[in-house]
C-alpha positions as CSV (number, residue, x, y, z in Angstrom):
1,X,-23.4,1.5,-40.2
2,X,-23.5,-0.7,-37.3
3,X,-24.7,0.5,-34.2
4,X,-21.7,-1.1,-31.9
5,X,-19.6,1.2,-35.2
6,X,-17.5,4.1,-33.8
7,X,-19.0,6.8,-35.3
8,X,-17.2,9.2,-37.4
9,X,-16.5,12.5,-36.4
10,X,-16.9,15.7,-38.1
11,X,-15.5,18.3,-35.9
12,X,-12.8,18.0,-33.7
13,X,-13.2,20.5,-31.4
14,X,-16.3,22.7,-30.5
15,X,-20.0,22.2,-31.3
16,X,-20.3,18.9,-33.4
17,X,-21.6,19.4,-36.7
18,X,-24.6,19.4,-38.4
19,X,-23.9,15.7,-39.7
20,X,-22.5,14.2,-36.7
21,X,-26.0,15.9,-34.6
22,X,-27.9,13.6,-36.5
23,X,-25.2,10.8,-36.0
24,X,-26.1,11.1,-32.1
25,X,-29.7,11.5,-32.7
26,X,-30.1,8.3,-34.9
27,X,-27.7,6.4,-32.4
28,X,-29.8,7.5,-29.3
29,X,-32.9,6.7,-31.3
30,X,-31.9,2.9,-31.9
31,X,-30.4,2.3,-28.5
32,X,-34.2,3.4,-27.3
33,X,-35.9,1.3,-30.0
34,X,-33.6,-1.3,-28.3
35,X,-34.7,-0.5,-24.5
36,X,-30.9,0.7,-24.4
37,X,-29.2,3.6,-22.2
38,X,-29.5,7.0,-24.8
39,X,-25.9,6.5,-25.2
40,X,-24.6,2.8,-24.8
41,X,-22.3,1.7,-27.0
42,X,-22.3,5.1,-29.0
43,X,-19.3,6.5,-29.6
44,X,-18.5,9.8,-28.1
45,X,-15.6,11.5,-29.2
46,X,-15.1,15.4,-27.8
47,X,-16.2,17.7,-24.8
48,X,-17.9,19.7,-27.4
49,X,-20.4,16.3,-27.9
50,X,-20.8,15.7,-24.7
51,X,-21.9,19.7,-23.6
52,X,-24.0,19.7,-27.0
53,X,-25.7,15.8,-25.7
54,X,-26.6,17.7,-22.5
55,X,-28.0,21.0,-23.8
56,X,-30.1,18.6,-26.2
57,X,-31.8,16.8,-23.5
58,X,-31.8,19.6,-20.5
59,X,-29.6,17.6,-18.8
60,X,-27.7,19.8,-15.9
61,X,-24.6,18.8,-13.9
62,X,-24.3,21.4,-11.8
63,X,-26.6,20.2,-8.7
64,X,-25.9,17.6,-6.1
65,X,-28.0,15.2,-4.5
66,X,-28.5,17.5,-1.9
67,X,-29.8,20.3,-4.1
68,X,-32.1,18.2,-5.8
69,X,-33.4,16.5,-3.0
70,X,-34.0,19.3,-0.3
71,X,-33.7,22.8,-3.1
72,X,-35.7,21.6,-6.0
73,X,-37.9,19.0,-5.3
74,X,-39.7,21.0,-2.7
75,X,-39.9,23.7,-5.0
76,X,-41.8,21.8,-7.8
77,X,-38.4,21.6,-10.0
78,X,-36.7,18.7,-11.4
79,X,-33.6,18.3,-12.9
80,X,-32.4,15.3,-14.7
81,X,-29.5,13.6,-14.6
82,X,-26.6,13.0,-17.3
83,X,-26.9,9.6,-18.8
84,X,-23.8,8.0,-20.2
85,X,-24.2,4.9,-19.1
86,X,-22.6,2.5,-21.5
87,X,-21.1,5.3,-23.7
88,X,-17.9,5.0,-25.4
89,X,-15.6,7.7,-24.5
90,X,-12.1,6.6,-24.3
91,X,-9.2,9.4,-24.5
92,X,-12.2,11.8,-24.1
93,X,-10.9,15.3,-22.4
94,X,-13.1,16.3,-19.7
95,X,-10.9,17.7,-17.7
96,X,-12.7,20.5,-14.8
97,X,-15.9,19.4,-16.6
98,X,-18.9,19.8,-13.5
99,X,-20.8,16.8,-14.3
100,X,-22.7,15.8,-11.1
101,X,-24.8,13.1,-10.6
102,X,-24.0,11.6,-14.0
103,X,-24.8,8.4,-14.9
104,X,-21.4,6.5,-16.1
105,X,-22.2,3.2,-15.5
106,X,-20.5,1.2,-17.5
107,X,-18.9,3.9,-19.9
108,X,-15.4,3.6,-21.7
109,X,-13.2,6.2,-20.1
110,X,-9.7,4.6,-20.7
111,X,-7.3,7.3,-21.0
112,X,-9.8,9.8,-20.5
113,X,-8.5,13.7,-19.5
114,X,-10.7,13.6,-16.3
115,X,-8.7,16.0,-14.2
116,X,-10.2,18.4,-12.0
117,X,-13.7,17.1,-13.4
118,X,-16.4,17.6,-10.7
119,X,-18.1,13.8,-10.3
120,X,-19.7,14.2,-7.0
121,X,-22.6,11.6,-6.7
122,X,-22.4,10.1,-9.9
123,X,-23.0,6.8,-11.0
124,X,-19.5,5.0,-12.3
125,X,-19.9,1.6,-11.6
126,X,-18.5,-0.8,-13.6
127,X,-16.8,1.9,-15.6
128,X,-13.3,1.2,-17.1
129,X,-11.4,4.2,-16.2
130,X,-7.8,2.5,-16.6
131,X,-5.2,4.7,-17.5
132,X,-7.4,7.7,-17.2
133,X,-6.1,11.1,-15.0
134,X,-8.0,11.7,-12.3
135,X,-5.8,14.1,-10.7
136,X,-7.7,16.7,-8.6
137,X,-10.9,14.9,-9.8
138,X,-14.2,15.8,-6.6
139,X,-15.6,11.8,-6.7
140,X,-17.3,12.7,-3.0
141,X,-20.6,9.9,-2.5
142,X,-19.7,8.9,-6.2
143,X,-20.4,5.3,-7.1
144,X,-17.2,3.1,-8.4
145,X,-18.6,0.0,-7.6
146,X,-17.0,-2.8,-10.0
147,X,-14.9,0.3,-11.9
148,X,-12.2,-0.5,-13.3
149,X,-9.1,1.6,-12.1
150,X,-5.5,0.3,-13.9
151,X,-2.9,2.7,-13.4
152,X,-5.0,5.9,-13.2
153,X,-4.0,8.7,-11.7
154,X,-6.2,9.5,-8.9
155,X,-3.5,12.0,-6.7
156,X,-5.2,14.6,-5.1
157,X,-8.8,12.8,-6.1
158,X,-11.5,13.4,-3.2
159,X,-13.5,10.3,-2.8
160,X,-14.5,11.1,0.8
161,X,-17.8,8.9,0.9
162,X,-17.1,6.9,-2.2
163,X,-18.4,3.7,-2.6
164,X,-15.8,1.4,-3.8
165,X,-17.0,-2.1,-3.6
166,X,-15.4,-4.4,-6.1
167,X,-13.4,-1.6,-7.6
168,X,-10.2,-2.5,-8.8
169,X,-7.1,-0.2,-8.1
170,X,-4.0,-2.0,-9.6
171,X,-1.3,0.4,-9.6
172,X,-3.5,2.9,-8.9
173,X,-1.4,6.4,-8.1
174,X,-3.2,7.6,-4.4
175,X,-0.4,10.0,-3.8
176,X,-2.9,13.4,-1.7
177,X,-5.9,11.4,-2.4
178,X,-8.8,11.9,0.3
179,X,-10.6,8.6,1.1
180,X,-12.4,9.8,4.2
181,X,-15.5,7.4,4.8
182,X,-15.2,5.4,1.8
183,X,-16.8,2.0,1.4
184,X,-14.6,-0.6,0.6
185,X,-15.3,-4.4,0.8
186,X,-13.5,-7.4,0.1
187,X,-13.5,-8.1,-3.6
188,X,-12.1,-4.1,-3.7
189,X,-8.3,-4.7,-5.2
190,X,-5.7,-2.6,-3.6
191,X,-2.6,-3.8,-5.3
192,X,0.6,-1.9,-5.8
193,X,-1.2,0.9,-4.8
194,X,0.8,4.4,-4.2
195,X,0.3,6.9,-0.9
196,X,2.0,9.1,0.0
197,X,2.5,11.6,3.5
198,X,-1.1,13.9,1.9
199,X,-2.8,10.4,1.7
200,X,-6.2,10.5,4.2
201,X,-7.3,7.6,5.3
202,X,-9.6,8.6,8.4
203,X,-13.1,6.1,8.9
204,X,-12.5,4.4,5.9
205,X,-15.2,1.5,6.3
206,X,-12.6,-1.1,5.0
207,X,-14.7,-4.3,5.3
208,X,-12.3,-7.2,4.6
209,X,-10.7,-5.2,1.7
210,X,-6.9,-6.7,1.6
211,X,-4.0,-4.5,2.7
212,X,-1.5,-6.6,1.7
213,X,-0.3,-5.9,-1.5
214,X,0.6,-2.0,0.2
215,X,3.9,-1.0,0.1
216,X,3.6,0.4,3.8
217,X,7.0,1.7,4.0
218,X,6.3,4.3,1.7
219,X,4.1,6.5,4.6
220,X,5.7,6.5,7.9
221,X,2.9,9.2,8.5
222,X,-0.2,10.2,6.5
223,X,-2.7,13.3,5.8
224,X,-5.0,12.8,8.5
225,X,-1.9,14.4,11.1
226,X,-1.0,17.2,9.3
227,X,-4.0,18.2,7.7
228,X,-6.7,20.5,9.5
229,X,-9.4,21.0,6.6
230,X,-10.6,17.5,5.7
231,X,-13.6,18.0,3.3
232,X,-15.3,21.4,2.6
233,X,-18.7,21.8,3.9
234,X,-21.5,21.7,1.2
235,X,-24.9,23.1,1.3
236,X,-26.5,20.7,4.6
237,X,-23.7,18.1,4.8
238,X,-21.7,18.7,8.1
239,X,-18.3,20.1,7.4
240,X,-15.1,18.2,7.0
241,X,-13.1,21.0,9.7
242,X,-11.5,18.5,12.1
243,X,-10.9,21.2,15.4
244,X,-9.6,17.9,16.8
245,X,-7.4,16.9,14.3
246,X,-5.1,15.4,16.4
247,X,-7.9,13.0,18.1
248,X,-9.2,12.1,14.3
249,X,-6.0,11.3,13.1
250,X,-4.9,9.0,16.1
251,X,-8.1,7.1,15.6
252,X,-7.0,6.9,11.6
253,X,-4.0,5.3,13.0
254,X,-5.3,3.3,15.7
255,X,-8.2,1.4,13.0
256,X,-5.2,0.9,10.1
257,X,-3.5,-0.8,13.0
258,X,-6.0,-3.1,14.3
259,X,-7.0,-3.9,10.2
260,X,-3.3,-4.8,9.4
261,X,-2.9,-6.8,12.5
262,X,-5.9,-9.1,11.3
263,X,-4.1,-9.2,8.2
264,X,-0.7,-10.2,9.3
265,X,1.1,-7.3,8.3
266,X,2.4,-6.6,11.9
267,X,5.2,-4.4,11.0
268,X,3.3,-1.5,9.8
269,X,0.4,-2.3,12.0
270,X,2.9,-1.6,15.2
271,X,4.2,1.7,13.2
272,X,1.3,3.0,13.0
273,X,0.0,2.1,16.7
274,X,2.6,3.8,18.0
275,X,1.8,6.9,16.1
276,X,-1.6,6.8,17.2
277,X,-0.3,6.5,20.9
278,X,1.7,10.1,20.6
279,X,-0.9,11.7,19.0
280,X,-2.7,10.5,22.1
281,X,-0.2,12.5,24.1
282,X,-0.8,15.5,21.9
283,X,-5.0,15.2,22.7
284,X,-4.3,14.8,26.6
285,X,-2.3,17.8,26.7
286,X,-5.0,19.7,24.5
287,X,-7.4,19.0,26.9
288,X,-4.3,19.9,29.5
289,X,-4.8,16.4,31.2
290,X,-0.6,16.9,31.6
291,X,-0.2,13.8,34.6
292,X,-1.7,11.1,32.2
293,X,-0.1,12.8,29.5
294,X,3.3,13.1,31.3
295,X,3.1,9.6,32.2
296,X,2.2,8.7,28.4
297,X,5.6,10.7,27.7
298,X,7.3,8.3,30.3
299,X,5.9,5.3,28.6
300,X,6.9,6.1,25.2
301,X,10.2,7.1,26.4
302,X,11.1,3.9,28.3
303,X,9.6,1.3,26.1
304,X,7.8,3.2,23.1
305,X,4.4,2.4,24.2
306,X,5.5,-1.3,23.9
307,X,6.4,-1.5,20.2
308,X,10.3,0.1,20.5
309,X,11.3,-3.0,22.7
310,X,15.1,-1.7,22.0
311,X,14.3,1.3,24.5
312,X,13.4,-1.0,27.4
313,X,17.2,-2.3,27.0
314,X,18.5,0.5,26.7
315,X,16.7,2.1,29.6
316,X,18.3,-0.3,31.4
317,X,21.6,-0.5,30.7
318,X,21.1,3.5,31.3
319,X,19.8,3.5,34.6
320,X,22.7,0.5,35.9
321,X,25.5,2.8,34.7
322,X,23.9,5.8,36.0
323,X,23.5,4.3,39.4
324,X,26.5,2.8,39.3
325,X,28.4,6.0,38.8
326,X,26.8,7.5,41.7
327,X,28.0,4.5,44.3
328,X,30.8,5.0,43.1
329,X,30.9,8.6,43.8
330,X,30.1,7.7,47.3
331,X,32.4,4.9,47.8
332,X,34.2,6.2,51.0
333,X,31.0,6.2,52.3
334,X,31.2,2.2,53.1
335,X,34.5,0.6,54.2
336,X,36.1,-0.9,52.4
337,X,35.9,1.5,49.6
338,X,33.7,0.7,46.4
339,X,35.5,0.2,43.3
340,X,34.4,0.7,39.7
341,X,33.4,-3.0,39.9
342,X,31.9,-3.0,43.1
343,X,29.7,-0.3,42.4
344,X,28.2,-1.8,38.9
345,X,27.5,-5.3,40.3
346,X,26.0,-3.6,43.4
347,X,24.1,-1.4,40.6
348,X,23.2,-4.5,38.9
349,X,22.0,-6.4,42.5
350,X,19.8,-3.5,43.9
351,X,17.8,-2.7,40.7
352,X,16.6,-6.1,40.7
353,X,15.6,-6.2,44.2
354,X,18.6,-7.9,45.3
355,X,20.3,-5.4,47.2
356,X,23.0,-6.3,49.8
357,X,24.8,-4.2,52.2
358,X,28.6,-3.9,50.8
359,X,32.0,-3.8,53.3
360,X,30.6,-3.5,56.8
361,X,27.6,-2.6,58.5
362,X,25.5,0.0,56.6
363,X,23.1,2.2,58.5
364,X,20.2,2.4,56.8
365,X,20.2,6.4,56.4
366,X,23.5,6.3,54.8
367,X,23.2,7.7,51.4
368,X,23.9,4.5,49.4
369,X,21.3,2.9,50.7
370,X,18.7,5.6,50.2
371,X,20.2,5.7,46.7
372,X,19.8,1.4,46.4
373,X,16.1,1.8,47.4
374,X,15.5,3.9,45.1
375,X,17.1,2.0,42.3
376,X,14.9,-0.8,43.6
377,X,11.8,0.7,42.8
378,X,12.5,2.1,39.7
379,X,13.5,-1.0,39.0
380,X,10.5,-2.6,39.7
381,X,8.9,0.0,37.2
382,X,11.1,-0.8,34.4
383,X,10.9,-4.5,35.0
384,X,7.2,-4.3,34.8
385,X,7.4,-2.0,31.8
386,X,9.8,-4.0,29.8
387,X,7.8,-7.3,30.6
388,X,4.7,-5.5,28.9
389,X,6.6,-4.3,26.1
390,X,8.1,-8.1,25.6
391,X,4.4,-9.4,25.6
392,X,3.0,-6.6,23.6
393,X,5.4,-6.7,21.2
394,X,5.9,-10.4,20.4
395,X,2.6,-11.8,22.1
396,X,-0.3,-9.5,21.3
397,X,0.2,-10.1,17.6
């Protein structure tokens, strides 16, 4: 039987038999007359193998990094890693398997049962994990460097740390998935990707990673804003409790932003800009700074922090009928009397600075001129206001 032969299988389920024992053995025996990986290009068909290939070599999969490093080490203990690397174990069902620090580099897990499976540091690069369920899967500092990704279902996946370089998630379904502080870089494919309102995005080191092929429309919002607990804390890492929550997730907003600006997708990038301006507001009231964040309030309500340049119009069109219904209320207090007319184009005249006195002489303590200077300077406010918005919205780009 040829070595790159899929090896037959015995037993289903459970403990592999005695035949297909020596199968593996005689497989992992050429591949290291060859200078192979134990496993590469074997193939491996059940749990049951893969917990049996472990207890034959003393592999464990239950420590991190961590453990290893700063536990066991200094104790005189080592612990050696899984290696798959290379292994063929497509449709395999491994699902809430703990296999930590594992090496996968290069395995077959197409259509692999890998949900709830415990991953964290392990070595995946360049595995092909397309069509494989990943749901609920802990992939936290794993390594999915060059791993192939069609289609699999990664909702609810942790890959807080992740390094994702190269990695290639066509259609991937993102839906709850945590990608705190993962690594991306250019060649990583994020196309036709799906998020959803649990998606976290917060510090994601995006490096030139294309956003473009994101169907933005489909999160108005995302996790960072209405979740509290991030990550759990493990062992000596620093915990994933936000306290400021609102702070993290305006800055989650405020880097998508700037990265789909540079990209050219300026809708979403001034959606999500403004979302990271009101969460400001939330933090300055937190830290009960309520003037600035009164005056953010102000700003968002008169122009929408410059990316709702429909408010500014509105504003005022709002303020001119306003003011116009008060001269008129005061009409008889010029002669002759205002009229409906009168007192909109005398609205319209003293919000722009252009005030003039109507009928006779006006003192300047009569009420409708208190009432036009005011409407002067708060037109000068909203003047200023809407010409930032104008630049902001159209110019800044």
């Amino acid at each position: 039987m040829s070595e790159q032969d899929v090896l037959s299988v015995t037993e289903v389920g459970g403990a592999p038999s005695v035949e297909r024992q020596e199968e593996l053995r005689a497989a992992r025996a050429a591949n290291s007359a060859a200078g192979r990986a134990p496993y590469e290009r074997v193939r491996i068909h059940t749990r049951g193998e893969v917990e049996w290939i472990m207890a034959e070599h003393g592999w464990s999969g239950q420590e991190s990094e961590y453990v290893v490093k700063y536990e066991l080490i200094p104790q005189g203990r080592t612990v050696e890693c899984a290696n798959f690397c290379g292994a063929w174990m497509a449709e395999i069902d491994l699902s809430g398997m703990v296999l930590r620090r594992a090496n996968l580099s290069g395995a077959n897990l197409v259509r692999a049962n890998l949900r709830g499976i415990d991953l964290v540091d392990s070595d995946l690069s360049g595995a092909d994990l397309g069509y494989a369920d990943l749901s609920g899967a802990n992939l936290i500092w794993a390594n999915l460097t060059g791993a192939h990704l069609r289609e699999a279902n990664l909702a609810g996946a942790r890959l807080v740390f992740a390094t994702l370089h190269g990695a290639g998630f066509a259609r991937c379904d993102l839906r709850g998935a945590v990608l705190t502080h993962a690594r991306m870089n250019a060649a990583t494919l994020l196309g036709d990707i799906r998020l959803d309102a649990r998606t976290r995005l917060r510090d994601i080191a995006w490096n030139g990673a294309s956003l473009t092929q994101i169907d933005w429309s489909q999160t108005p919002r995302l996790g960072d804003e209405i979740q509290e607990q991030f990550v759990p804390a493990e062992h000596g890492r620093k915990s994933g409790v936000m306290p400021h929550r609102w702070e993290a997730a305006a800055r989650t907003y405020q880097q998508l932003a700037v990265v789909l600006r540079e990209q050219g997708v300026s809708d979403a990038a001034a959606r999500f800009a403004y979302r990271s301006q009101a969460l400001q507001r939330r933090v300055l009231r937190q830290q009960r700074h309520y003037l600035r964040a009164g005056g953010s309030w102000l700003l968002d309500l008169i122009s929408g922090y410059g990316y709702k340049p429909m408010r500014s119009f509105i504003t005022y069109l709002l303020v001119i009928v306003a003011f116009a219904l008060l001269y008129f209320v005061l009409r008889e207090s010029v002669s002759p009397a205002l009229s409906p007319v009168d007192a909109l184009i005398f609205s319209v005249t003293s919000f722009h600075g252009r005030g003039f006195a109507p009928g006779e002489a006006v003192s300047l303590h009569n009420p409708l001129t208190i009432l036009a200077a005011g409407e002067a300077v708060l037109g000068l406010l909203i003047e200023i206001t809407f010409i930032a918005t104008f630049t902001q919205r159209f110019f800044a780009r």
